[in-house]
C-alpha positions as CSV (number, residue, x, y, z in Angstrom):
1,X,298.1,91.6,128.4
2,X,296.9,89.8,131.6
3,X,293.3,90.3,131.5
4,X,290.8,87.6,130.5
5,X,289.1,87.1,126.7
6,X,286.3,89.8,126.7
7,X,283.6,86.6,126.1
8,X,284.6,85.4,129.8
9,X,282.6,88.1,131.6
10,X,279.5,86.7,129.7
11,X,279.5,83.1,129.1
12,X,279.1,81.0,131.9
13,X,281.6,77.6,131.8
14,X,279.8,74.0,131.7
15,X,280.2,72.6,134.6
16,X,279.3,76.0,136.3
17,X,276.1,76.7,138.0
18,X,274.7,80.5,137.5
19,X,273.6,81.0,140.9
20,X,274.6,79.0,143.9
21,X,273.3,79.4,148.0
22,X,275.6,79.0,151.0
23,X,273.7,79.4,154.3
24,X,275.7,81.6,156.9
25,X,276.5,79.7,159.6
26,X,276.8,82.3,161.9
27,X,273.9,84.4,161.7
28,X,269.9,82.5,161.5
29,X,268.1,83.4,158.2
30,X,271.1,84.8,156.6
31,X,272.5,82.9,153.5
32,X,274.8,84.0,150.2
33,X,274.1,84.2,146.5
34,X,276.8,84.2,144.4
35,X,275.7,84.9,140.9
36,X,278.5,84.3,137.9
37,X,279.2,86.4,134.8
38,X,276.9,89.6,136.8
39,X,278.1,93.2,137.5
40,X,276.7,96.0,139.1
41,X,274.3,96.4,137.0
42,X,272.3,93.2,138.8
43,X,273.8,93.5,141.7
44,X,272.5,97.1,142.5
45,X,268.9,96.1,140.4
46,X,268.8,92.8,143.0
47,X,269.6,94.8,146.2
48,X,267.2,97.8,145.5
49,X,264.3,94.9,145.0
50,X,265.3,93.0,148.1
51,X,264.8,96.2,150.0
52,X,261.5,96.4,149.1
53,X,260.8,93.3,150.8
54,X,259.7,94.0,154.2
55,X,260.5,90.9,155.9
56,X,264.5,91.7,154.4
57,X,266.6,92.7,157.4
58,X,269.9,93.4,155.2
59,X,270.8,93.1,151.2
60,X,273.7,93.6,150.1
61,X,276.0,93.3,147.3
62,X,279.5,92.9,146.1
63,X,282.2,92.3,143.4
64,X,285.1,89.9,144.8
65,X,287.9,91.5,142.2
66,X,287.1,93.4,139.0
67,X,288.3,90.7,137.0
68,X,286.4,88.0,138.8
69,X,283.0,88.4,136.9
70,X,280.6,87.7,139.6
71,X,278.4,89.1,142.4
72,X,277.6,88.1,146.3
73,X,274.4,89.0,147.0
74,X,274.2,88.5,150.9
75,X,270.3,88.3,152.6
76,X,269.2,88.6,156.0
77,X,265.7,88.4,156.5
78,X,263.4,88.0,159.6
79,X,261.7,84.5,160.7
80,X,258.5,84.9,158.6
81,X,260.4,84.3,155.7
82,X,264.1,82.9,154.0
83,X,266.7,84.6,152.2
84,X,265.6,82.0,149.3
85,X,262.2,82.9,149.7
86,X,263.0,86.3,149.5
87,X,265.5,86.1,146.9
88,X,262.7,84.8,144.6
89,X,260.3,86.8,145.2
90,X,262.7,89.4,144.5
91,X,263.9,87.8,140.9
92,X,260.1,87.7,140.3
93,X,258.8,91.1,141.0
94,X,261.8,92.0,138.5
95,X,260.5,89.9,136.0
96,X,257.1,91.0,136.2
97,X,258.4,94.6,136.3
98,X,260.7,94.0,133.3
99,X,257.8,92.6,131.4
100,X,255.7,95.4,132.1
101,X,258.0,98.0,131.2
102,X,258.6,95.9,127.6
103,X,255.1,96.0,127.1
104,X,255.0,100.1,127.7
105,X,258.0,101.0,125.5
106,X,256.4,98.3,122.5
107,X,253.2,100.1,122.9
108,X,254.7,103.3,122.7
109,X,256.9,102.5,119.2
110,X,254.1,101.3,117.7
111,X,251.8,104.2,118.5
112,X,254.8,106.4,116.7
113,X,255.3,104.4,114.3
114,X,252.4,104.5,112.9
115,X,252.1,108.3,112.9
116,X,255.2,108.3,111.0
């Protein structure tokens, strides 16, 4: 079979950054991330944040080849701010949110748990 060890779409390689920027040359306050060993399931999380950034012209996502296991998250935001700015701002609203929502479900096991 062709297809590559299953531990490949999770483990990053040494030598291999996690996220890297490329500024677009084409287009002012555009740039690309492209995030390794990420599906859809980021990709789509990432973009729907990115949206809710006001000063984010365009966000967008997408997977090169299915058995190429990364993302390219393109951002095109307006002058105020930078697609890096943007892009972590977006990662830190998620965390935040993530955090949050961890905190919630904990509180709600416990409160069940204890009536069991």
């Amino acid at each position: 079979m062709n297809a590559p060890d299953r531990y490949e779409r999770f483990v990053v390689p040494e030598g291999t950054k996690k996220v890297s920027y490329e500024r677009d040359t084409k287009i002012i306050n555009a740039a690309s991330f492209t995030i390794e060993r990420e599906d859809h399931t980021i990709g789509n999380i990432l973009r729907m944040q990115l949206h809710r950034d006001e000063s984010v012209l365009f966000a967008g996502y997408k997977l090169p080849h299915p058995l190429q296991y990364k993302i390219i998250v393109r951002i095109h935001t307006t002058s105020q701010s930078s697609p890096m700015q943007a892009y972590n701002q977006a990662i830190n609203d998620l965390d935040k949110e993530l955090d949050h929502l961890k905190s919630c479900f904990e509180a709600e096991v416990a409160k069940h748990s204890v009536e069991y």
